[in-house]
C-alpha positions as CSV (number, residue, x, y, z in Angstrom):
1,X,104.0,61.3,69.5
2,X,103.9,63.4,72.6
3,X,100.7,65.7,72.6
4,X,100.8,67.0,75.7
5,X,101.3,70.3,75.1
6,X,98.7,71.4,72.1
7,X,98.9,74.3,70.3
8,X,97.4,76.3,67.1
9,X,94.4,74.5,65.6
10,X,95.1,70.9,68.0
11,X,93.4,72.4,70.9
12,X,90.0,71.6,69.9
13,X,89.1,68.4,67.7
14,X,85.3,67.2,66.7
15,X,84.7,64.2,65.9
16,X,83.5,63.6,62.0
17,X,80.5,62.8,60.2
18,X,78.5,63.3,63.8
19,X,74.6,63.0,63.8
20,X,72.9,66.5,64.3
21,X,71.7,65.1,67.6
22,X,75.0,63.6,69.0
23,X,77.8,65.0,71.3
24,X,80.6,66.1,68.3
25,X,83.3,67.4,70.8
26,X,85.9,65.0,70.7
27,X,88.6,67.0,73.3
28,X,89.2,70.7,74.3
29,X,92.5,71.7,75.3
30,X,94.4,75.2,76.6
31,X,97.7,76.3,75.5
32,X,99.1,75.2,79.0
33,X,97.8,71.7,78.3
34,X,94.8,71.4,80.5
35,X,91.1,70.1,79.1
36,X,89.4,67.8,78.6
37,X,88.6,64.3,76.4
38,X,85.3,63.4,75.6
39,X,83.6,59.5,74.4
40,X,81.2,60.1,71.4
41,X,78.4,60.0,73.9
42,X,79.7,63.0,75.3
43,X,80.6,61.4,78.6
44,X,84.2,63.1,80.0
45,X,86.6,60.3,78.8
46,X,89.8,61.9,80.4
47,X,90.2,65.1,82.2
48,X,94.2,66.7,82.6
49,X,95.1,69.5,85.1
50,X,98.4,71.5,85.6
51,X,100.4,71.1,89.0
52,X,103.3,73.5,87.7
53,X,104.7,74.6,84.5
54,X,106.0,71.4,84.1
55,X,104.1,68.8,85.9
56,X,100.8,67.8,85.3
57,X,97.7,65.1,86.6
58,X,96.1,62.7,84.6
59,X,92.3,61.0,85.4
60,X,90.7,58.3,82.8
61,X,87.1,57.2,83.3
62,X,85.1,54.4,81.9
63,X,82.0,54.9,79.3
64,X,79.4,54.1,81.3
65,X,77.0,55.5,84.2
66,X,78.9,55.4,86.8
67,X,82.0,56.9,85.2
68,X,84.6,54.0,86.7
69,X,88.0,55.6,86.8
70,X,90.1,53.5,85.0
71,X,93.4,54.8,85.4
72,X,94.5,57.8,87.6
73,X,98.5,59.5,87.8
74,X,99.9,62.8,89.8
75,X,102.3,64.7,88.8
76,X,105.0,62.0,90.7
77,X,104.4,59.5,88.4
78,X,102.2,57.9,91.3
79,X,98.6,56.3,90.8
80,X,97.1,53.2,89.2
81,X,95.9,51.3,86.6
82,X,92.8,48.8,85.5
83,X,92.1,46.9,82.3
84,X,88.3,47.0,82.3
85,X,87.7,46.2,78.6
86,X,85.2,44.1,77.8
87,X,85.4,40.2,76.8
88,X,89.0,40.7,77.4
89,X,90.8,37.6,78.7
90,X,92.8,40.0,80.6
91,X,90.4,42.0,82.8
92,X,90.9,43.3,85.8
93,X,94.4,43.5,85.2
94,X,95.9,46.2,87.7
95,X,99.2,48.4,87.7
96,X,99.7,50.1,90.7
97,X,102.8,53.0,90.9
98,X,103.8,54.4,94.4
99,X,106.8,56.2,95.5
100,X,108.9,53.3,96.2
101,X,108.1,51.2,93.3
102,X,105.5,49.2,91.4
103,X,103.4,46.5,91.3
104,X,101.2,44.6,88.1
105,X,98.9,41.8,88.6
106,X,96.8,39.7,85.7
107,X,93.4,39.4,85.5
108,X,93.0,36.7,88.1
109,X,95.0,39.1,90.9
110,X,98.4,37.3,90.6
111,X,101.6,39.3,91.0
112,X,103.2,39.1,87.7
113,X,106.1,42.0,88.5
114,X,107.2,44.0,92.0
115,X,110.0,46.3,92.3
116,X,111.5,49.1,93.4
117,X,112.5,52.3,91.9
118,X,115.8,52.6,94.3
119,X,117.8,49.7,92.0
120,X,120.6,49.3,94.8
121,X,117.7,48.7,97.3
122,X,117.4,44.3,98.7
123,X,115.0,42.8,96.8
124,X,114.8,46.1,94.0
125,X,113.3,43.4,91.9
126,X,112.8,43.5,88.3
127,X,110.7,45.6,85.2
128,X,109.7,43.6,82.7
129,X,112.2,44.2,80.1
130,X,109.6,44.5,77.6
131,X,107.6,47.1,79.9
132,X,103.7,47.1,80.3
133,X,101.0,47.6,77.7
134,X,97.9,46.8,78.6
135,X,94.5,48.7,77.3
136,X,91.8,50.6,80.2
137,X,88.8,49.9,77.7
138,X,88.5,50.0,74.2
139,X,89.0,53.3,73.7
140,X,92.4,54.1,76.0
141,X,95.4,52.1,76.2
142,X,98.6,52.4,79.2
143,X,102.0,52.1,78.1
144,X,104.6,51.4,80.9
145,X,108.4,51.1,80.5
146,X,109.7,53.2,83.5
147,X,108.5,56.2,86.0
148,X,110.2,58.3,83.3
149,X,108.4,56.8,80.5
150,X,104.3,56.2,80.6
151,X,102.4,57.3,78.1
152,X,98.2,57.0,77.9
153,X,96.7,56.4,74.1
154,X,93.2,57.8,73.5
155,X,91.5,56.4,70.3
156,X,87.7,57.8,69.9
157,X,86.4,57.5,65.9
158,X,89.6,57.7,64.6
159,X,90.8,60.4,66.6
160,X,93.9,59.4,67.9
161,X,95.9,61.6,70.6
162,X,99.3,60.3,72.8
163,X,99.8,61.8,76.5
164,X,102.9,61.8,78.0
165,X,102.2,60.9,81.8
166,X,105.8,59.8,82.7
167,X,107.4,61.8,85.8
168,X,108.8,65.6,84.7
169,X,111.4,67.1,87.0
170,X,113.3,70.0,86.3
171,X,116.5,68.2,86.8
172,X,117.8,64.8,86.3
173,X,121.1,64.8,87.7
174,X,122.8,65.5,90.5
175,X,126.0,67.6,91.4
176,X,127.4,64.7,93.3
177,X,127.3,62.6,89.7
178,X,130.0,64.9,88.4
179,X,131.4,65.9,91.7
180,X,135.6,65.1,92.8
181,X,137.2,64.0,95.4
182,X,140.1,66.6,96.7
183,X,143.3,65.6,98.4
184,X,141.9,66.3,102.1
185,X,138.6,63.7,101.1
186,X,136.2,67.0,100.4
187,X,133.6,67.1,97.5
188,X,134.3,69.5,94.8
189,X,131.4,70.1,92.2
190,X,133.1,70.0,88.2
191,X,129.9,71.0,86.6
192,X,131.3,73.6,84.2
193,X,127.5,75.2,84.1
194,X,128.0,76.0,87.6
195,X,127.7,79.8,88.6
196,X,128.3,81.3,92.1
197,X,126.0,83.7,93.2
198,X,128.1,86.3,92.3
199,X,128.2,85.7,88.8
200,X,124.1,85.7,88.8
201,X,124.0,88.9,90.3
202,X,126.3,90.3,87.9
203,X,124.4,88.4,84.8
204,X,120.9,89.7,86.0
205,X,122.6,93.8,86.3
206,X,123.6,93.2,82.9
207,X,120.1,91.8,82.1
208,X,118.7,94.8,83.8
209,X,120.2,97.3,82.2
210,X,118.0,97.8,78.9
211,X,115.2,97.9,81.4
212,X,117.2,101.0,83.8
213,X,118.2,102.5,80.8
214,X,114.4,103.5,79.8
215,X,114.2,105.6,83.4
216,X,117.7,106.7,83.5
217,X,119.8,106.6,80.3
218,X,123.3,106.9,79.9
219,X,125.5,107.4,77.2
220,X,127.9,105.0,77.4
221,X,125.0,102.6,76.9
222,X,123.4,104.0,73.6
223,X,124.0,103.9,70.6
224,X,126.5,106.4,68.4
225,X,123.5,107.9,66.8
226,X,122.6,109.8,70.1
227,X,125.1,109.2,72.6
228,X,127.2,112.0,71.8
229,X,123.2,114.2,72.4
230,X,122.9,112.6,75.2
231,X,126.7,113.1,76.9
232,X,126.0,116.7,76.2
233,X,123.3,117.2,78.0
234,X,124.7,115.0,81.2
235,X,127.5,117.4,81.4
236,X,125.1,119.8,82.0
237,X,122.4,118.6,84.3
238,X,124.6,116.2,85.9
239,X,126.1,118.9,88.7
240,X,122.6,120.8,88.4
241,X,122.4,120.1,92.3
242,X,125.7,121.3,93.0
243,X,125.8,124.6,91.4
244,X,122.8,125.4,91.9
245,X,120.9,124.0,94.7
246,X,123.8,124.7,97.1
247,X,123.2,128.2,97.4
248,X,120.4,129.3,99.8
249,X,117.4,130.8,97.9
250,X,115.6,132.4,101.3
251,X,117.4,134.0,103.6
252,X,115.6,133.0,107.0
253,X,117.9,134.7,108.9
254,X,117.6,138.5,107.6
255,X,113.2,137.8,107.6
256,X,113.0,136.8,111.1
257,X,115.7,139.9,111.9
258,X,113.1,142.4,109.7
259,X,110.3,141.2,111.5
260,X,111.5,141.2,115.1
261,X,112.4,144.9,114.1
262,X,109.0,145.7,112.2
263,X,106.9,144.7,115.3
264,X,109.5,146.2,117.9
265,X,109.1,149.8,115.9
266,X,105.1,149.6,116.6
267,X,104.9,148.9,120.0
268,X,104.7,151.9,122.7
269,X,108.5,152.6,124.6
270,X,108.5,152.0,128.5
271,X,110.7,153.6,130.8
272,X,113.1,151.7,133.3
273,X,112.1,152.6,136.7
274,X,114.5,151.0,139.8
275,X,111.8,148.6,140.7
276,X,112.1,146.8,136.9
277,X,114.2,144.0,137.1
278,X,116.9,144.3,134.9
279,X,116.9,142.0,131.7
280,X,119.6,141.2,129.2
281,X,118.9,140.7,125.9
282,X,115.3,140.1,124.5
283,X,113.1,143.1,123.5
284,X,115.0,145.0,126.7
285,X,116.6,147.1,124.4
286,X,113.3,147.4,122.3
287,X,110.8,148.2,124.6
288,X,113.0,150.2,127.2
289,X,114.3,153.8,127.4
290,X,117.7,154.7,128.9
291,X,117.4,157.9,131.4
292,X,118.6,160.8,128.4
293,X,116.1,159.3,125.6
294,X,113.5,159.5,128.2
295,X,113.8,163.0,128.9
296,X,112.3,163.9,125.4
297,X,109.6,160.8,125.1
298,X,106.3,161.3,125.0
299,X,104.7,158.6,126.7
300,X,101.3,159.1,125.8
301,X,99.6,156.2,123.7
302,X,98.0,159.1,121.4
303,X,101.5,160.5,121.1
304,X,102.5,157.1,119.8
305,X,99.7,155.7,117.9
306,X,99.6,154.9,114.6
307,X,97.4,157.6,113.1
308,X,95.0,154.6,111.6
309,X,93.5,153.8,115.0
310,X,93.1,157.6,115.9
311,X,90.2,159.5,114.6
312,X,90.7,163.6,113.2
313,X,89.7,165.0,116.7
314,X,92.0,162.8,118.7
315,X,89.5,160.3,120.3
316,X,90.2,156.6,119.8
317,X,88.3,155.0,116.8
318,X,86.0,151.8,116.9
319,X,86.3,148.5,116.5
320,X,84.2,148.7,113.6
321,X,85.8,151.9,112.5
322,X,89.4,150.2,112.7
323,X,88.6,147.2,110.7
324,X,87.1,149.3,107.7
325,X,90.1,151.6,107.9
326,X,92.3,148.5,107.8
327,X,89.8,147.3,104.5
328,X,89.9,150.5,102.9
329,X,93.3,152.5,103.3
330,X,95.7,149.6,104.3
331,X,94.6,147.1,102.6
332,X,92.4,148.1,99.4
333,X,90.7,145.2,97.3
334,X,92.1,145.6,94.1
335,X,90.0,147.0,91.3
336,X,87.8,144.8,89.6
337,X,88.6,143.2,86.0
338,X,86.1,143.8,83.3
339,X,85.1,140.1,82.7
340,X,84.5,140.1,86.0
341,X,81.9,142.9,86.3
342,X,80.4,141.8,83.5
343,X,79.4,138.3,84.1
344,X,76.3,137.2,86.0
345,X,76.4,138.8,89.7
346,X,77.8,136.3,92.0
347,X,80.9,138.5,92.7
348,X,79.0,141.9,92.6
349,X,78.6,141.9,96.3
350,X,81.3,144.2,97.4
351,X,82.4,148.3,97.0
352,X,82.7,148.0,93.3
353,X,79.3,147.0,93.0
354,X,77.7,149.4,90.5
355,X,74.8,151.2,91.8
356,X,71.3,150.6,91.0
357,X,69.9,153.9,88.9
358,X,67.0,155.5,89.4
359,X,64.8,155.0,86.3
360,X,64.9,158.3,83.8
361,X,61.9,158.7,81.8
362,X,58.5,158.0,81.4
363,X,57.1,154.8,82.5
364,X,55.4,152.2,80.5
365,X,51.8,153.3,81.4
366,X,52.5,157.3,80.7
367,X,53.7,156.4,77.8
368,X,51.3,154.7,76.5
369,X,49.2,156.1,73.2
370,X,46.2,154.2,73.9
371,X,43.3,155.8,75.4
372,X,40.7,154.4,77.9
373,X,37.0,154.7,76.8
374,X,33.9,154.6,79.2
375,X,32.1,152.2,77.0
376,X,35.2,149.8,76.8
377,X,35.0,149.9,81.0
378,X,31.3,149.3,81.0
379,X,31.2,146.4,78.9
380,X,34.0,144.5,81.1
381,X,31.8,145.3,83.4
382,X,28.8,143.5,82.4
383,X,30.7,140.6,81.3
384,X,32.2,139.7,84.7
385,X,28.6,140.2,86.1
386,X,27.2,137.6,83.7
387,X,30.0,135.3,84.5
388,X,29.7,135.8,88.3
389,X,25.9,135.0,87.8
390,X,26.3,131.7,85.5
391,X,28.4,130.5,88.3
392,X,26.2,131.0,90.9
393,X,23.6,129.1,89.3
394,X,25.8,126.5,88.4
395,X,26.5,126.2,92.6
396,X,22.6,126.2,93.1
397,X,22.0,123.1,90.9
């Protein structure tokens, strides 16, 4: 039974009947596999790790103080093995796996069994037809057939738990197994689950399209129950862009004409003398007179003025003067809202400020109806000179 992968209540397992003062952990394990195994002394007894999401690596120590590694395999099936059990009359019996083949020798070092995993190899030599089994201690135990098949047997208080450490790989064949000669001598691969890339891009749109659907959805991909809902409203916001965002909403052209024109109207005329050069196009026809419109100019700068910057007897205002003309008549603040004026002052600096009052009325001290006596006065009086004297004395101690 192949535990390698635990799940639901096999991840963790204590061992039974345990002392109050002994190590009851028996192994740990994560849903991808990895943990640990423990001895009922609470020494590690085996420790797996994950490579890959298929492969994994696989380290068995010895119960003692020096924690003696009895076996150790990778995720290529590659590593060793070493009976160390006690008053066994095969200890020190080794198996040793590498990439090319394998190796077991008894207890007394002998080569027992060599080969190769390459069978077509010289000299591939020979498994043993009955495989390997041969136990690390007492507690573990190595079962060898192949590279594909090892399995390691942990046995701990009658807790018993199988690992599968033979080599994983995510395919076992080869297209060149089903693969056919054609008349001109060329491979041609047969494998009737073979897709061209092609075909995967067209099966992972097709996967994708649930997914596109939540951003974007069309109606031809829903359902009856709201495709004819959703048709309705592509017709109508499909060729939004067309009819409507074709047409110009600004028209550039006419502001910039209105404004050129605006700030030609405000500036002074100048007439054309023969010593002006003569320009074409521009603000020449803006800013110059012909000889019959001069005749009746006025080319005086009061003449011309905008009345703002002129004050009632003709003289030319201040800077000052032209700013708050500009605030006041131009450009007035707009009145302000109620909840506004009525709130706690920050905004009350400014022309709609209401002014302060002048207080109305009586004050607090003329309208008081309680009248000062002399004998009231007098005994203040004495008080504070008793008080000043107490203190003095107290100074003079």
């Amino acid at each position: 039974m192949d535990t390698t992968q635990p799940a639901g209540e096999d991840l963790v397992k204590h061992f039974p009947n345990a002392k109050e003062d002994s190590h009851t952990l028996a192994y740990r394990f994560n849903e991808t596999g990895e943990g640990l195994c423990y001895y009922s002394s609470g020494r590690v007894a085996m420790a797996v790790s994950n490579v890959g999401d298929h492969q994994k690596r696989f380290y068995v120590y010895d119960d003692d103080k020096d924690k003696t590694m009895l076996c150790s395999l990778n995720e290529l099936a590659v590593g060793f093995a070493i009976n160390n059990t006690r008053k066994h009359s095969n200890r020190g019996a080794r198996l040793v796996l590498t990439k090319g083949g394998g190796v077991y020798s008894n207890g007394e070092g002998t080569i027992q069994s060599e080969w190769k995993w390459d069978r077509k190899a010289q000299n591939a030599g020979v498994i043993p037809a009955s495989g390997i089994v041969m136990p690390l201690n007492k507690n573990f135990k190595l079962a060898f057939e192949d590279r594909f098949m090892i399995s390691i047997t942990y046995e701990v208080e009658g807790i018993i738990r199988h690992f599968d450490c033979g080599l994983k790989l995510k395919r076992m064949d080869s297209y060149l197994d089903t693969a056919t000669r054609n008349n001109l001598g060329r491979l041609e691969i047969t494998s009737s689950d073979y897709r061209t890339l092609n075909q995967r891009q067209t099966d992972f749109a097709l996967s994708m399209t649930a997914l596109r659907n939540k951003n974007n959805p069309k109606s031809e991909n829903l359902s009856s129950m709201v495709n004819a809902i959703v048709g309705d409203l592509e017709s109508h916001f499909d060729t939004y862009d067309s009819d409507k965002r074709s047409l110009p909403s600004l028209h550039l052209h006419a502001a910039k004409v209105d404004a050129f024109n605006t700030t030609c109207s405000e500036l002074p005329k100048i007439k054309r003398t023969d010593t002006d050069i003569h320009f074409e196009g521009g603000y020449s026809s803006a800013l110059y007179l012909d000889s019959k419109s001069a005749s009746t100019y006025k080319f005086s700068a009061k003449d011309t003025a905008r009345p703002i910057l002129l004050k009632p007897d003709g003289t030319w205002k201040s800077d000052v003067e032209i700013r708050l003309a500009l605030m006041t008549l131009e450009h007035p603040p707009l009145p302000k809202p109620t909840h506004i004026k009525r709130s706690n002052g920050h905004y009350s600096y400014n022309h709609n400020a209401r002014p302060i009052k002048k207080r109305v009325g009586e004050t607090l001290r003329s309208a008081s109806t309680v009248k000062e006596k002399g004998e009231l006065s007098e005994m203040l009086k004495g008080r504070l000179g008793d008080m000043g004297s107490f203190i003095d004395s107290l100074k003079n101690r």
